[in-house]
C-alpha positions as CSV (number, residue, x, y, z in Angstrom):
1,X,-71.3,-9.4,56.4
2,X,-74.9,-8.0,57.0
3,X,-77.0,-7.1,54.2
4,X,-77.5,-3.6,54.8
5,X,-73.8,-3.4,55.2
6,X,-73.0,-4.9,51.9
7,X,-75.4,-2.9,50.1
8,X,-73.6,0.7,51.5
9,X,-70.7,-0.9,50.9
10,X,-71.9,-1.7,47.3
11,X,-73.0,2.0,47.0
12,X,-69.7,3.3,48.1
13,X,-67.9,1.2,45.1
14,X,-70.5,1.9,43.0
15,X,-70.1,6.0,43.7
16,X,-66.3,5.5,43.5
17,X,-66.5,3.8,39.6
18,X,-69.4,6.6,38.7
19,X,-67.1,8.9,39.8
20,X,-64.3,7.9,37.3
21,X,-66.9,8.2,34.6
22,X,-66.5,4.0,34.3
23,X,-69.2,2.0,33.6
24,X,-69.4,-1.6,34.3
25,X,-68.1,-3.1,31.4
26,X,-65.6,-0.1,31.4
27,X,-63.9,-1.6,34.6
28,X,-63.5,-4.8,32.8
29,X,-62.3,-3.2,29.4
30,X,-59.9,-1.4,32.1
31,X,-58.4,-4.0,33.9
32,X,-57.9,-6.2,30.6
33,X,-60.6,-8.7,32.1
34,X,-59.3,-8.9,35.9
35,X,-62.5,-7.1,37.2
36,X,-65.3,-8.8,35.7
37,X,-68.3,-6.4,34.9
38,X,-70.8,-9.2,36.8
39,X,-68.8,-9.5,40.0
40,X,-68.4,-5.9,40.5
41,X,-71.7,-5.5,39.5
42,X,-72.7,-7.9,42.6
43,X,-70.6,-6.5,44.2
44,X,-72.1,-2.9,44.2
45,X,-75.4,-4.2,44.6
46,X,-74.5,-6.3,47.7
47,X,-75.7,-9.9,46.3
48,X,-72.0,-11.0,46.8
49,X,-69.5,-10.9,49.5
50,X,-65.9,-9.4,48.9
51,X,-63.0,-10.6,50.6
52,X,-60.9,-7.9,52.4
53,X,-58.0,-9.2,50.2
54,X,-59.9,-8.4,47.1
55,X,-61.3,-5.2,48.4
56,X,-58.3,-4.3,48.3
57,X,-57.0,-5.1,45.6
58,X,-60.0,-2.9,44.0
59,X,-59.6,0.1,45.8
60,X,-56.1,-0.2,44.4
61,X,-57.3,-0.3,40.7
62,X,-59.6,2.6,41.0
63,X,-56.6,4.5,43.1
64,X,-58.4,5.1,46.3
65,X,-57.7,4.5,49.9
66,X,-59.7,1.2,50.9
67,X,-61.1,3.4,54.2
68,X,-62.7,5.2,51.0
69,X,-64.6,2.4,50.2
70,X,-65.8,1.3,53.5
71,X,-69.3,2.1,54.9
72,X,-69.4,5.0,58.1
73,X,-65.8,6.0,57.4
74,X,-66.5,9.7,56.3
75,X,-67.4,12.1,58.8
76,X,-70.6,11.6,60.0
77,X,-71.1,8.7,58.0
78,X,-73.0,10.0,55.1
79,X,-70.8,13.4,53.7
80,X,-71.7,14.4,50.3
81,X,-69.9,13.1,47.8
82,X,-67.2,15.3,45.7
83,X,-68.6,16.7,42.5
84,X,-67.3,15.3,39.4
85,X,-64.8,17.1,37.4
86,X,-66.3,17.2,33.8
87,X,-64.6,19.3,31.3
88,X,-66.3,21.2,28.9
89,X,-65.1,20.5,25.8
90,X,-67.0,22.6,23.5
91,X,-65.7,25.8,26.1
92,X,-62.2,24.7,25.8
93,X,-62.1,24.8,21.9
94,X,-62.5,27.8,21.8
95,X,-59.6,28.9,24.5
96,X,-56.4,30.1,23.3
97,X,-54.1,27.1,22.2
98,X,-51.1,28.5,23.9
99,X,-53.0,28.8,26.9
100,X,-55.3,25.3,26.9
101,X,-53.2,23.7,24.2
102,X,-51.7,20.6,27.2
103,X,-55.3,20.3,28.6
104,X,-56.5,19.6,25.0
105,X,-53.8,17.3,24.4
106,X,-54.2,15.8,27.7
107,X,-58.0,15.4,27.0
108,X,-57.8,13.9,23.4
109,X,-55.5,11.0,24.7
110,X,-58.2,10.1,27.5
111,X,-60.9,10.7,24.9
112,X,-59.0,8.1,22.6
113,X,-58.4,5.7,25.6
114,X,-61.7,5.6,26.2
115,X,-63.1,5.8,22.3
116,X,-65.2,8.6,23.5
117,X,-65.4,11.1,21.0
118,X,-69.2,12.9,22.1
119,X,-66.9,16.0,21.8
120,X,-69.4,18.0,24.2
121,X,-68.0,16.9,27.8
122,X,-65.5,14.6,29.6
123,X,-65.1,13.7,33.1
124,X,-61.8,13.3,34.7
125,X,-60.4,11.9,37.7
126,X,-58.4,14.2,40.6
127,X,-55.7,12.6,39.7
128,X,-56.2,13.6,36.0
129,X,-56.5,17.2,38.2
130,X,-53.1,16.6,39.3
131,X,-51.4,15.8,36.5
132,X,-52.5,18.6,35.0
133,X,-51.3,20.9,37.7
134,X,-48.1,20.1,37.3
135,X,-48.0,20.1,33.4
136,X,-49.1,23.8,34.2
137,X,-46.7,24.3,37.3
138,X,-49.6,25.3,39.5
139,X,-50.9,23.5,42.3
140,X,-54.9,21.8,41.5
141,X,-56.8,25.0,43.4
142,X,-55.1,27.4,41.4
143,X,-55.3,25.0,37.9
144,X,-58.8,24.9,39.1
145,X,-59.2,28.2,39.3
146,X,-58.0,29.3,36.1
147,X,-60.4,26.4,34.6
148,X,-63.1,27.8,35.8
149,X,-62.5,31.1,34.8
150,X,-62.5,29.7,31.0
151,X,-64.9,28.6,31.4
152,X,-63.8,24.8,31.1
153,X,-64.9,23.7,34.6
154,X,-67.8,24.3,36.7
155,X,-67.8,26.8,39.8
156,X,-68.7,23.7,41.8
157,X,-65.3,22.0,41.2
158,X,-63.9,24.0,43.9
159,X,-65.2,21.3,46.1
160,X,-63.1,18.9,44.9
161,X,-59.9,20.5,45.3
162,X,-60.2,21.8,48.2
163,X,-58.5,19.2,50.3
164,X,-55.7,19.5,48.2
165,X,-53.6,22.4,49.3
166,X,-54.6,21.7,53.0
């Protein structure tokens, strides 16, 4: 594998694991030691080859196509990536429980999974999106929609749904 392969290789697992709001060590703490934080962390830097076997085996654990992770695979090679979803958890207190009261349930367990308890933001994964839209029986554009207009998501999480009901 070439070097500058490696390394945009190493930046699209990197972006991928940002992305899911993991860190390093978070990854390991994840998969209950399976992932090492040093090897993925060679990994995103390029020092260290990954088999295609255990590439995808991690694109499996972060619940992503392995074409995702693969350099020049996006259209035109270098497509921005899709914002993050990051909740605002200070706007959503303050949203009707009958209307918010499953995304603030939904968002405490994560919070607890992750023994983040910063209580201003979290960020969630579109598949978090997804499971939310159907605890609400809506589809993700129209969840995030109605997210945005309490305020609870940013206008530029549109982006990230968009795909969805294509």
């Amino acid at each position: 594998m070439s070097s500058e392969y490696a390394k945009q290789l190493g930046a699209k697992l990197r972006a991928i694991r940002t992305q899911q709001g993991l860190s390093l060590h978070g990854v390991e703490e994840k998969s209950q030691g399976r992932w090492k934080a040093v090897v993925v962390g060679s990994y995103e830097r390029g020092d260290r080859a990954v088999t295609v076997q255990r590439l995808a085996e991690l694109a499996d654990f972060y619940g992503v196509p392995v074409q995702e992770l693969l350099p020049g695979t996006t259209p035109g090679g270098a497509a921005e990536p899709p914002p993050k979803l990051v909740l605002d958890l200070e706007r959503l207190a303050h949203v009707p429980a009958e209307k918010a009261g499953p995304l603030q349930r939904y968002a405490a367990t994560i919070q607890s999974q992750r023994g983040d308890y910063n209580g201003k933001v979290l960020s969630i994964r579109q598949d978090d999106l997804r499971t939310l839209a159907v605890i609400y029986d809506q589809s993700p554009s129209v969840l995030t929609e109605q997210l945005i207009s309490w305020g609870v998501l940013g206008a530029d999480a549109r982006r990230a749904v968009q795909h969805e009901d294509v």
